[in-house]
N, C-alpha and C positions, 0 to 999 in steps of 0.2 A: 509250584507251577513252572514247567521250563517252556523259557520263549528264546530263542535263537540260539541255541545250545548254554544258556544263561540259568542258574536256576534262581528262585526268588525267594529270600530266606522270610518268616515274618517276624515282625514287630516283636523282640521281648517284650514279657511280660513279667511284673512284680510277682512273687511269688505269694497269691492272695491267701493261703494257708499258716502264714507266718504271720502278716501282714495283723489278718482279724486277730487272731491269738494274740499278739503283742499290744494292739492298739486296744481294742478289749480290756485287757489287763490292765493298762496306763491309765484308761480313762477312768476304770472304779477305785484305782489305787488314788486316782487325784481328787476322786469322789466327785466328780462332774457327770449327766446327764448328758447323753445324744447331743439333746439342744442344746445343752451350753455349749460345748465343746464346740460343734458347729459353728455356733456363732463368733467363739472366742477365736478358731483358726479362718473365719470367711469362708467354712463352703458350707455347701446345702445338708441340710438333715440326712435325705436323701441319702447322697452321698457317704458319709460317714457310715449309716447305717449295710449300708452295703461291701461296704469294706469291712467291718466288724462282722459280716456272714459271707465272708472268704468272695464276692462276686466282684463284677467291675473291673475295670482297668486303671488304676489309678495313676496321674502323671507324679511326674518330681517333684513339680510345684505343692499337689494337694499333700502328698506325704509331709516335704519341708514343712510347710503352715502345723498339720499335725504333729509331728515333731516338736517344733517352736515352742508352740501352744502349752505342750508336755512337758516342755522340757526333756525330753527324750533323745539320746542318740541316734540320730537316721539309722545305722548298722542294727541297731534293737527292731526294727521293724521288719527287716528283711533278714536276717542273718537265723540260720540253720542250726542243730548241734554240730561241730564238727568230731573230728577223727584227729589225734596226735599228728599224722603226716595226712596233708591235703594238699593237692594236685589243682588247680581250675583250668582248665584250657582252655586256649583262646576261641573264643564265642561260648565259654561256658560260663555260669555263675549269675547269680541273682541281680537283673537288672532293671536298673528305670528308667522310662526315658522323659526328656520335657517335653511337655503340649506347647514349648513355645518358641524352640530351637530344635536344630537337630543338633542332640546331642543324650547319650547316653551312660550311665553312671551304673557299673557292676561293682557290686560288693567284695574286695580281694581278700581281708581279713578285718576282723571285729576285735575289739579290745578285751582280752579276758578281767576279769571279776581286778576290779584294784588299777586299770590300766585306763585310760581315756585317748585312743590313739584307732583311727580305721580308717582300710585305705581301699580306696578305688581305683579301677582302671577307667577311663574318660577315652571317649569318642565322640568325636565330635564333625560336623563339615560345615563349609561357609555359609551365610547366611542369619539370623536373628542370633544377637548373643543369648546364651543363657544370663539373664541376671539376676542375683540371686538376693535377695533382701537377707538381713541381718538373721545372724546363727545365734545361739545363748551366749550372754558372755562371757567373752574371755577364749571365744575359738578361736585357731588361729588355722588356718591352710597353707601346703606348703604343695608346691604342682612340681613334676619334672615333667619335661616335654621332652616325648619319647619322637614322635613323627608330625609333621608339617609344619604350620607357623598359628602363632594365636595369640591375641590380645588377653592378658589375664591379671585380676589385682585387684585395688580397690576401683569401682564403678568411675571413679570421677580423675583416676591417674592410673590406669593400666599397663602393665609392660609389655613389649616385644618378644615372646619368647619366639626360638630358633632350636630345633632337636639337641636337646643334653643340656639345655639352661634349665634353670632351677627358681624359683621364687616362692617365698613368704612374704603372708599378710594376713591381717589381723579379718575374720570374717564376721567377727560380730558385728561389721559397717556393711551398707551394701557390695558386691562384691561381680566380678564379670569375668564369665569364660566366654570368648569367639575367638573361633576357627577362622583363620585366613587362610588356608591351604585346603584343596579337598583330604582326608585321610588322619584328619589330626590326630592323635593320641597321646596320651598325657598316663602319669600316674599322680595321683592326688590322696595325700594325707592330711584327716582331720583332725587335729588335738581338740579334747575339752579338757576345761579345766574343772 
């Protein structure tokens, strides 16, 4: 929709054809039911079951819980086949956003088969932090902050970063990205162990 010679991009979306496929897969491999699962990650039957028939929009948060629950790599739910040489361009690539911040999380590479290592590109603007309850144990996150400024780390002692700083920390504790600048950008990597 163009307004004042502006145009208006919309809302990525998870790519729900991967999403079902994978979560599908996870749930009968852990031998759980709809309803358990549901209840074991807090959201509605509903829900789940709609993600598991490729519909809905799902936010960060309900993926993360799924994930959790699974014990699943977040990149497993969203991540494609790729090609030997892959290109993403900027605004392209599999993203999620939070229902509770603005801030969005694209898939930039997934760990091949032996590897436990995926990294995202992060956007972010001021406003409610993203925070993030505990990853499986033994994650760890490591952020560069590409553009603006952003409170990031564990929830209870967050750091300052400033464009080209750099931070680790353990995410299996709760954990907090906020944007203090409009335009933030980060790249963020996740180790499992």
């Amino acid at each position: 929709m163009e307004q004042a010679g502006k145009s208006e991009s919309p809302t990525p979306k998870a790519p729900l054809d991967a999403v079902a496929v994978a979560l599908r897969r996870a749930r009968e491999l852990a031998g759980l039911s709809l309803n358990e699962l549901a209840l074991r990650a807090g959201i509605a039957k509903s829900t789940l079951s709609q993600l598991e028939s490729g519909r809905g929009n799902p936010s960060l948060e309900t993926l993360w819980a799924l994930c959790t629950t699974l014990d699943l790599p977040f990149s497993q739910l969203i991540d494609r086949p790729r090609t030997p040489v892959q290109v993403i361009r900027a605004g392209e690539g599999a993203t999620v956003a939070s229902s509770e911040a603005d801030y969005r999380a694209t898939l930039l590479s997934a760990c091949p088969p032996g590897a436990r290592r995926d990294l995202y590109r992060i956007e972010a603007e001021p406003g409610s932090p993203r925070d993030s309850a505990p990853h499986a144990t033994g994650v760890v996150e490591h952020v560069l902050l590409a553009s603006g400024r952003a409170l990031v780390g564990p929830t209870d002692d967050p750091v300052e970063l400033f464009p080209g700083d750099f931070v680790t920390y353990p995410a299996d504790q709760p954990h907090i990205f906020q944007a203090q600048e409009p335009a933030t950008r980060a790249l963020l990597a996740s180790d499992h162990t």
